[in-house]
C-alpha beads as a LAMMPS data file, in Angstrom:
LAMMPS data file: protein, C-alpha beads

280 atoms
279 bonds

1 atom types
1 bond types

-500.0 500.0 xlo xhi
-500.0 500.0 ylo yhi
-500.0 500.0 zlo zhi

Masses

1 110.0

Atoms # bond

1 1 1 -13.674 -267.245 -335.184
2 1 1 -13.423 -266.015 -338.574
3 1 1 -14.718 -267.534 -341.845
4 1 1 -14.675 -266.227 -345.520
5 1 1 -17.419 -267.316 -347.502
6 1 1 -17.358 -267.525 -351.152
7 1 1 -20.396 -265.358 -352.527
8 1 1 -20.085 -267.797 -355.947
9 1 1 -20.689 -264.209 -358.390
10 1 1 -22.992 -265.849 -361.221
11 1 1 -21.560 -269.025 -360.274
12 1 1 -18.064 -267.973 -360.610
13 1 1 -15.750 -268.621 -357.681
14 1 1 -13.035 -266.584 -355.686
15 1 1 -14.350 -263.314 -356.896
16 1 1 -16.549 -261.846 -353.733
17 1 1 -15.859 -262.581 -350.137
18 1 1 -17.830 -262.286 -347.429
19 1 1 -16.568 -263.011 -343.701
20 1 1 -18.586 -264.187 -340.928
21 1 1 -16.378 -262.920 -337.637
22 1 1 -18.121 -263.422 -334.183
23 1 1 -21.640 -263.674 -335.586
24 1 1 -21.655 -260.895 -337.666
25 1 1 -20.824 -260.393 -341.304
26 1 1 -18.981 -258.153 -343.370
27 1 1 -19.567 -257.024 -346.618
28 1 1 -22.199 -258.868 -346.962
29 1 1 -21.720 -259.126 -350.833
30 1 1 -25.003 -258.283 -352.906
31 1 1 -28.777 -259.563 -353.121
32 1 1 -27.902 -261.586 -355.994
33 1 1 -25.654 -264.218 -354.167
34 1 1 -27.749 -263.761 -350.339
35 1 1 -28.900 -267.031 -350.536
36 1 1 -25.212 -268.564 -350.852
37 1 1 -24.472 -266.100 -348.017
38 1 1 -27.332 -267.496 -346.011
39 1 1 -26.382 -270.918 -346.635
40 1 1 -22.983 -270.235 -345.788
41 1 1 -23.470 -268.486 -342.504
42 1 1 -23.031 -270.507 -339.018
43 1 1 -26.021 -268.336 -337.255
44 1 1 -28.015 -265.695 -338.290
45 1 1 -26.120 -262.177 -337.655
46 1 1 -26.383 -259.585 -335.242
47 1 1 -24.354 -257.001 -337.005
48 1 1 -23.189 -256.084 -340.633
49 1 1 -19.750 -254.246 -340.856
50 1 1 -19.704 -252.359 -344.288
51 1 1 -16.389 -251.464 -345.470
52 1 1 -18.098 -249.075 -347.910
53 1 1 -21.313 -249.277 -349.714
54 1 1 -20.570 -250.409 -353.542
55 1 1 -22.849 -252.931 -354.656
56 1 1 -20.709 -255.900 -354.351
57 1 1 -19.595 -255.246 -350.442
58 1 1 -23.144 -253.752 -349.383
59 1 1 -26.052 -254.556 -352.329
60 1 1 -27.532 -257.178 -350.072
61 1 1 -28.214 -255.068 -346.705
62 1 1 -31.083 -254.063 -347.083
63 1 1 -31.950 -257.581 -347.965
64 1 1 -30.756 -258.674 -344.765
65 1 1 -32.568 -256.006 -342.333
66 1 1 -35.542 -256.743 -343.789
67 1 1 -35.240 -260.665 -342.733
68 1 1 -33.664 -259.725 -339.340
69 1 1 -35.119 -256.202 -338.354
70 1 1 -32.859 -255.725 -335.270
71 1 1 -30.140 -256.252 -337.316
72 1 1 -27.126 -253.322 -336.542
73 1 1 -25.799 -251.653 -340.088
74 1 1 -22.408 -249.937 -339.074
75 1 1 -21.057 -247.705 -342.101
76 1 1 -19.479 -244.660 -342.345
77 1 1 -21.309 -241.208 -341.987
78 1 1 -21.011 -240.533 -346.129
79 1 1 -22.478 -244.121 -346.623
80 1 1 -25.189 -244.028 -344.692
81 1 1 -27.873 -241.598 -346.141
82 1 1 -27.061 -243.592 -349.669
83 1 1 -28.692 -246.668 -347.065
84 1 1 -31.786 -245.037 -346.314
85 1 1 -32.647 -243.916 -350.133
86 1 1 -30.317 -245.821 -352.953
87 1 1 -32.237 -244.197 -355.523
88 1 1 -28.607 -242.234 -355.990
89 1 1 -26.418 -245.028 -355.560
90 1 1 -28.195 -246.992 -358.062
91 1 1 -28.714 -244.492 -360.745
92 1 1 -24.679 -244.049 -360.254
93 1 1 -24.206 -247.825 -360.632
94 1 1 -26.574 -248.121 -363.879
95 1 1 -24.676 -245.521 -365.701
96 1 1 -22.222 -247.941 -365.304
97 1 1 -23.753 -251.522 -365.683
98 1 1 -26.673 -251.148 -367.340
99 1 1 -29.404 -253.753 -368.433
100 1 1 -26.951 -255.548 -366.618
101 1 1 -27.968 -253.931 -362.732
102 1 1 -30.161 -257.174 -362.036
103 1 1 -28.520 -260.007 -363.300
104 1 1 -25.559 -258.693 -361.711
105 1 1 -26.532 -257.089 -357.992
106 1 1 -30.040 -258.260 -357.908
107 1 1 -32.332 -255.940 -355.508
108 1 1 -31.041 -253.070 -353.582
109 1 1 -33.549 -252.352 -350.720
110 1 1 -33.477 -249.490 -348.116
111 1 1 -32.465 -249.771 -345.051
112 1 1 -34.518 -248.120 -342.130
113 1 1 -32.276 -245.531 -340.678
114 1 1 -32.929 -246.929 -336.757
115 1 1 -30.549 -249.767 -338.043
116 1 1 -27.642 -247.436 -338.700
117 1 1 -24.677 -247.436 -336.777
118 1 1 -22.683 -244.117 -337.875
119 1 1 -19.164 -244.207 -338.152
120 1 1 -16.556 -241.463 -338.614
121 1 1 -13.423 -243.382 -338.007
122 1 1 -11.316 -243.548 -334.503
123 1 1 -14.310 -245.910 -332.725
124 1 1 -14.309 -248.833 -331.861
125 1 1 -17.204 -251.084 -332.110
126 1 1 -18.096 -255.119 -331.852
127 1 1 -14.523 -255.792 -330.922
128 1 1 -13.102 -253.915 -333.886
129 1 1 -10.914 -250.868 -334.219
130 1 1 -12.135 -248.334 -336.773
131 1 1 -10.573 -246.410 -339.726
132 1 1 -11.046 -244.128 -342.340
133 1 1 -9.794 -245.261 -345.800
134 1 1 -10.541 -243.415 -348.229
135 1 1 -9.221 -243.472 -351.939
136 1 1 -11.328 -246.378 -353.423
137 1 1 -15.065 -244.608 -352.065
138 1 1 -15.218 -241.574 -350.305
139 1 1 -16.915 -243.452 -347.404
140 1 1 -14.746 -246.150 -347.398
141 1 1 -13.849 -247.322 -343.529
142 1 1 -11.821 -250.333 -342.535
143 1 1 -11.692 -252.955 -339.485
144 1 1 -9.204 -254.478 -337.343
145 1 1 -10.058 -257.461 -335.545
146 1 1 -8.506 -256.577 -332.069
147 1 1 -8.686 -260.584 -330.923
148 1 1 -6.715 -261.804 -333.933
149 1 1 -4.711 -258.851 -335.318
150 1 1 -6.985 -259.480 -338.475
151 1 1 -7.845 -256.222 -341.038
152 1 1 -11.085 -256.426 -342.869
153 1 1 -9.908 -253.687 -345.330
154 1 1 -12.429 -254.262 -348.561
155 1 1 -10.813 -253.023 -351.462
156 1 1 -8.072 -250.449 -349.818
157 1 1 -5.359 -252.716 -350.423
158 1 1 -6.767 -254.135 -353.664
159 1 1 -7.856 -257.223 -356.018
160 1 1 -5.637 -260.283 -355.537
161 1 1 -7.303 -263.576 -356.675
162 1 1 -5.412 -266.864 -355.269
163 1 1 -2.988 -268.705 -355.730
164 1 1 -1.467 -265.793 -357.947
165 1 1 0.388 -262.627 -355.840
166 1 1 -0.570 -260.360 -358.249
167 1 1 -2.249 -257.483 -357.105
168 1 1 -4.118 -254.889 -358.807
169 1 1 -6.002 -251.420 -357.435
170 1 1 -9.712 -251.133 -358.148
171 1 1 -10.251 -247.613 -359.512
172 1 1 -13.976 -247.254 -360.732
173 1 1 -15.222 -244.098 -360.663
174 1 1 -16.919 -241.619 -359.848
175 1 1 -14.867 -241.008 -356.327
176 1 1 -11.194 -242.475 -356.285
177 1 1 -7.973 -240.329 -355.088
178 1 1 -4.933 -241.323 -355.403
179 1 1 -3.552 -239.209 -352.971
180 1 1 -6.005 -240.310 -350.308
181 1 1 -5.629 -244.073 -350.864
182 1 1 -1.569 -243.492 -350.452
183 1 1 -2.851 -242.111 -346.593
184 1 1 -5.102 -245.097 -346.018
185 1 1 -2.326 -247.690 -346.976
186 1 1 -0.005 -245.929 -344.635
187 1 1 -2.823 -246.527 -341.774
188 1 1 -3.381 -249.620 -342.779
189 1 1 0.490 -250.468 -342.234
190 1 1 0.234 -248.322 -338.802
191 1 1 -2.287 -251.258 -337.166
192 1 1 0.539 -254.034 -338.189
193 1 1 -2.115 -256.139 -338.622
194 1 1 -1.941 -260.305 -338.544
195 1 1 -3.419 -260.658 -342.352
196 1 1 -5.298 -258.562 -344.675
197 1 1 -9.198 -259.827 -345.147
198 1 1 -10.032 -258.273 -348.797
199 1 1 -12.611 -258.971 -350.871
200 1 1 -12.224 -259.814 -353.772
201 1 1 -10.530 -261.923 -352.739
202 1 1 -9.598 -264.111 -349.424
203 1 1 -7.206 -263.514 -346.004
204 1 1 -3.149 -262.565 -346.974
205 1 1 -0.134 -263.016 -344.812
206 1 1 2.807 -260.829 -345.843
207 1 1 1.305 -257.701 -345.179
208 1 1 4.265 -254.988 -345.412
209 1 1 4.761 -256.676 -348.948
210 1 1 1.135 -257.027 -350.263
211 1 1 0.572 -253.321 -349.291
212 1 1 3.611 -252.015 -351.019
213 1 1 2.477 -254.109 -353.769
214 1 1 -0.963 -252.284 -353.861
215 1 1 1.091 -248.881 -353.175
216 1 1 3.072 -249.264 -356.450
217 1 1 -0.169 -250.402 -358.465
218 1 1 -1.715 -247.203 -357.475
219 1 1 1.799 -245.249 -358.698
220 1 1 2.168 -247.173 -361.969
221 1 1 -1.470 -247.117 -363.036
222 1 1 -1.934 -243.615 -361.995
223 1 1 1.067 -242.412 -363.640
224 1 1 -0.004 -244.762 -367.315
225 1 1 -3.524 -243.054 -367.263
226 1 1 -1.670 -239.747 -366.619
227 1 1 0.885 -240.159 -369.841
228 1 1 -1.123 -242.115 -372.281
229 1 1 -4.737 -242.865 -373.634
230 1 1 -7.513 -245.383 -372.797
231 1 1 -6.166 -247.913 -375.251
232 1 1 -2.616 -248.230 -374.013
233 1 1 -4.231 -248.308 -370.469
234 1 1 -6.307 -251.244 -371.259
235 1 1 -3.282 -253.065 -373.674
236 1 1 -0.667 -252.842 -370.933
237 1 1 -3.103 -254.399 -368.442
238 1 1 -3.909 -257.041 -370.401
239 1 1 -0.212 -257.887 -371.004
240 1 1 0.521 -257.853 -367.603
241 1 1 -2.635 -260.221 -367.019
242 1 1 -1.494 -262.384 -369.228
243 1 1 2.159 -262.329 -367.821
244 1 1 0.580 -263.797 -364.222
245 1 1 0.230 -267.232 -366.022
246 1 1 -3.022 -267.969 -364.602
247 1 1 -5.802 -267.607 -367.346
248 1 1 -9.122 -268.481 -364.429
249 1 1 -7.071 -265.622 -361.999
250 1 1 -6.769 -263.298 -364.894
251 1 1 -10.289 -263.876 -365.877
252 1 1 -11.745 -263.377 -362.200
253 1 1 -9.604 -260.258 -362.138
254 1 1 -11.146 -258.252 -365.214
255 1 1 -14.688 -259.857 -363.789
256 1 1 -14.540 -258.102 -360.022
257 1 1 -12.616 -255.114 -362.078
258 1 1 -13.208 -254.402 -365.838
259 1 1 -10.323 -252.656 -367.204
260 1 1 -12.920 -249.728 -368.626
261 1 1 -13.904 -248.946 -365.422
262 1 1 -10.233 -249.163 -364.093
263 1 1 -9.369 -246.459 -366.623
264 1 1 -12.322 -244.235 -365.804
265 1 1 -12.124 -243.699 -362.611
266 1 1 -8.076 -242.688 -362.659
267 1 1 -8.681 -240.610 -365.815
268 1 1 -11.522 -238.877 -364.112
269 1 1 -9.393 -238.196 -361.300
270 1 1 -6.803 -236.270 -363.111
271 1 1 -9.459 -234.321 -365.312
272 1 1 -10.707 -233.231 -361.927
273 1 1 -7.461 -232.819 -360.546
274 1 1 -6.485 -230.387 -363.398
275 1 1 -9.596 -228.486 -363.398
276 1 1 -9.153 -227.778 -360.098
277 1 1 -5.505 -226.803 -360.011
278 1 1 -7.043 -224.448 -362.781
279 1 1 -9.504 -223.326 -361.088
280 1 1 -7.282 -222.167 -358.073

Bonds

1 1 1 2
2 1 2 3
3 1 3 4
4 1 4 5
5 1 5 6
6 1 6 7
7 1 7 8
8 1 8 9
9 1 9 10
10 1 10 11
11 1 11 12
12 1 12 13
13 1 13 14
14 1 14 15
15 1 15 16
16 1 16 17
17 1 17 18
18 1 18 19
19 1 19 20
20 1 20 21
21 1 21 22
22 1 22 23
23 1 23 24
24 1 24 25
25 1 25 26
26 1 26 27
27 1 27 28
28 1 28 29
29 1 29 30
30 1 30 31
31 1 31 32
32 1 32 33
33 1 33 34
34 1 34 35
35 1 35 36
36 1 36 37
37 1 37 38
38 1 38 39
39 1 39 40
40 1 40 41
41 1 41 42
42 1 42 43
43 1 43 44
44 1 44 45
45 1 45 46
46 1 46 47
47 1 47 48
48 1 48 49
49 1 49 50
50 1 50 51
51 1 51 52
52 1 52 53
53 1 53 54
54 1 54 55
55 1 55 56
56 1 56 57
57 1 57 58
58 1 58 59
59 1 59 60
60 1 60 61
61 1 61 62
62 1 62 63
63 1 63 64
64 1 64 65
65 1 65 66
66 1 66 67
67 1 67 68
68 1 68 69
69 1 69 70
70 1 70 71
71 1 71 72
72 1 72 73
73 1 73 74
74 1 74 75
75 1 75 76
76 1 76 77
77 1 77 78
78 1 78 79
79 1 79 80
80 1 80 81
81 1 81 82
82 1 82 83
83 1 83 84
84 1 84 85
85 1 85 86
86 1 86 87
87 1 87 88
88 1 88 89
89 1 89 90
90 1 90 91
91 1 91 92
92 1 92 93
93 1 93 94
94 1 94 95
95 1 95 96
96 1 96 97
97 1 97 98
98 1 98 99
99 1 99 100
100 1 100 101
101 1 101 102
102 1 102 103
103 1 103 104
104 1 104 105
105 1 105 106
106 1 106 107
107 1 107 108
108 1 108 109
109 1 109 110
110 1 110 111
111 1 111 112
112 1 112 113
113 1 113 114
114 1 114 115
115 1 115 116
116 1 116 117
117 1 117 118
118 1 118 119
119 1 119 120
120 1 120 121
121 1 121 122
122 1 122 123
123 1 123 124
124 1 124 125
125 1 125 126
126 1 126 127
127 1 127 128
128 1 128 129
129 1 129 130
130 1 130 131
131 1 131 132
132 1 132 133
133 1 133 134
134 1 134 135
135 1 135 136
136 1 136 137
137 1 137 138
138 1 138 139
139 1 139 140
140 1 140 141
141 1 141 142
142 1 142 143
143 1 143 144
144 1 144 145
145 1 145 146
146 1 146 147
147 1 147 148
148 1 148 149
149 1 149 150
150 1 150 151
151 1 151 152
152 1 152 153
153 1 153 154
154 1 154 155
155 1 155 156
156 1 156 157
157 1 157 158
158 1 158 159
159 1 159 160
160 1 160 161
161 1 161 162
162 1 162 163
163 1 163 164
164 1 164 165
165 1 165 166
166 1 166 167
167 1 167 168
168 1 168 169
169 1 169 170
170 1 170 171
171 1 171 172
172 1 172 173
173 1 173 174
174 1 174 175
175 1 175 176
176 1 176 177
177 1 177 178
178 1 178 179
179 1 179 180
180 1 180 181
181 1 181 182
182 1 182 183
183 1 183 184
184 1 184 185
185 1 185 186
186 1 186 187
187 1 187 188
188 1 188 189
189 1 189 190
190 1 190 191
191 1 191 192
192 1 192 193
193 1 193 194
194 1 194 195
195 1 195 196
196 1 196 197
197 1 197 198
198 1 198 199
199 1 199 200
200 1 200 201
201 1 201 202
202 1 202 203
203 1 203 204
204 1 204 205
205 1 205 206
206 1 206 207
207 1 207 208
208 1 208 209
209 1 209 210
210 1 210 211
211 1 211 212
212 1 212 213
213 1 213 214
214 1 214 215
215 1 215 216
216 1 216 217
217 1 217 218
218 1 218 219
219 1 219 220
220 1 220 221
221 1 221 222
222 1 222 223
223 1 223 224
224 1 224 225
225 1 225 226
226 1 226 227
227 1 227 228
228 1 228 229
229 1 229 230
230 1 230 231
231 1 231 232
232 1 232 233
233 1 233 234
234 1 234 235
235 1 235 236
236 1 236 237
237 1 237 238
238 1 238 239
239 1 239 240
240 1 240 241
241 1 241 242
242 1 242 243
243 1 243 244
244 1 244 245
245 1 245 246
246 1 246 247
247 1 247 248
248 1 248 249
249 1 249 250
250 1 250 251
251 1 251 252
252 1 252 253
253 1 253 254
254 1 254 255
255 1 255 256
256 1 256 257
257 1 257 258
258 1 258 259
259 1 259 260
260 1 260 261
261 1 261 262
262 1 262 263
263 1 263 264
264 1 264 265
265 1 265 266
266 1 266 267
267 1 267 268
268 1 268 269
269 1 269 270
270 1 270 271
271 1 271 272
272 1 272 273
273 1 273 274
274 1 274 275
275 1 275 276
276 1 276 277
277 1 277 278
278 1 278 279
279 1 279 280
């Protein structure tokens, strides 16, 4: 049986998911909200599935081994060594957030490497098919429930807060690619899965339509960073926040997303693009 768990960010709701499937979790969410994981969770867990390791899917792992020790980690093979010594992943997630790394993910603690479970993509493991979906995070991976036809996909096919349909990429930097993510949709679409199971936030019917949805967010985003500046990035999102009539939806939204880091991560895509293209 499947259940999502709100993570209740700093209180807020319907921003970070975590689901408990078969008595283990995935995406556990971070440190900051374990004990409303904890509370939430029918038994303790066996396993954690980590769709990738950003702070807000994988912060509280560590957290987690350390109160269950035989506890299995399963993450892909670029993930993992960022498990055994964060010191990387946070300095990359403090040049982003701050003062604000505590209040926000709370503590990121190792995790001992004879808790790893490496993944490469093409396994299957605890009952779930395995693929790798890149675009989002290099060592991004996502999970299809073979029972219920279920796809625990993180943020591959985006941000969509309910009860609005509107769907928006998450493009932080330092490692999205645009040309990557349009592969991992297409696999995604290739399982035909039940529902999509994303993160931030809840379980979607509709597939065929919520990907093509993400697919076209990808294209007209992309294609905005590519033509014009940060400013008319940021004004045309807002717009088309404020076109979705739902003022808490919009605000949980820019709060799992900020619209700077949005336009970061796609215009330091194309600078790298370009340099390489010049480079060749």
């Amino acid at each position: 049986m499947s259940r999502a768990i709100d993570l209740m960010h700093l209180d807020v709701d319907r921003v970070i998911c975590a689901y408990e499937v078969d008595g283990l979790v995935i995406d556990p969410g971070p440190e900051s909200c374990l004990d409303t994981l904890l509370e939430g969770l029918d038994a303790p867990p066996h396993a954690l599935l980590l769709t990738h390791i950003h702070l807000d899917h994988a912060g509280a792992t560590g957290a987690l081994v350390e109160r269950y020790d035989d506890l299995s980690v399963y993450v892909h093979e670029l993930g993992a060594p960022h498990m055994v010594d964060p010191s990387r992943l946070i300095k990359s997630a403090t040049q982003l957030y701050g003062d604000q790394m505590e209040r926000l993910w709370g503590r990121i603690a190792p995790v001992p490497e004879r808790n790893l479970r490496i993944l490469t993509g093409g396994e299957t493991v605890e009952g779930f098919r395995v693929e790798y979906t890149p675009g989002h995070a290099a060592n991004h991976v996502s999970f299809l429930h073979e029972a219920t036809g279920d796809a625990y996909v993180g943020d591959t096919a985006g941000v969509r807060i309910p009860p609005t349909g509107y769907i928006l990429p998450p493009t932080p930097p330092p490692e999205v690619d645009l040309d990557a993510w349009a592969e991992s949709l297409d696999k995604l679409s290739a399982w035909r899965p039940a529902a999509l199971c994303i993160t931030h936030f809840g379980r979607f019917e509709g597939v065929e339509d919520h990907l093509l949805r993400t697919r076209e967010g990808l294209v007209h985003w992309g294609e905005l960073t590519r033509a014009h500046g940060r400013e008319a990035f940021i004004a045309k999102l807002e717009e088309e926040l404020r076109s979705i009539g739902d003022e808490e939806a919009a605000e949980r939204i820019m709060f799992a997303v900020p619209a700077e880091q949005l336009w970061a991560g796609l215009e330091r895509y194309w600078r790298k693009r370009d340099e390489r293209e010049a480079a060749a």
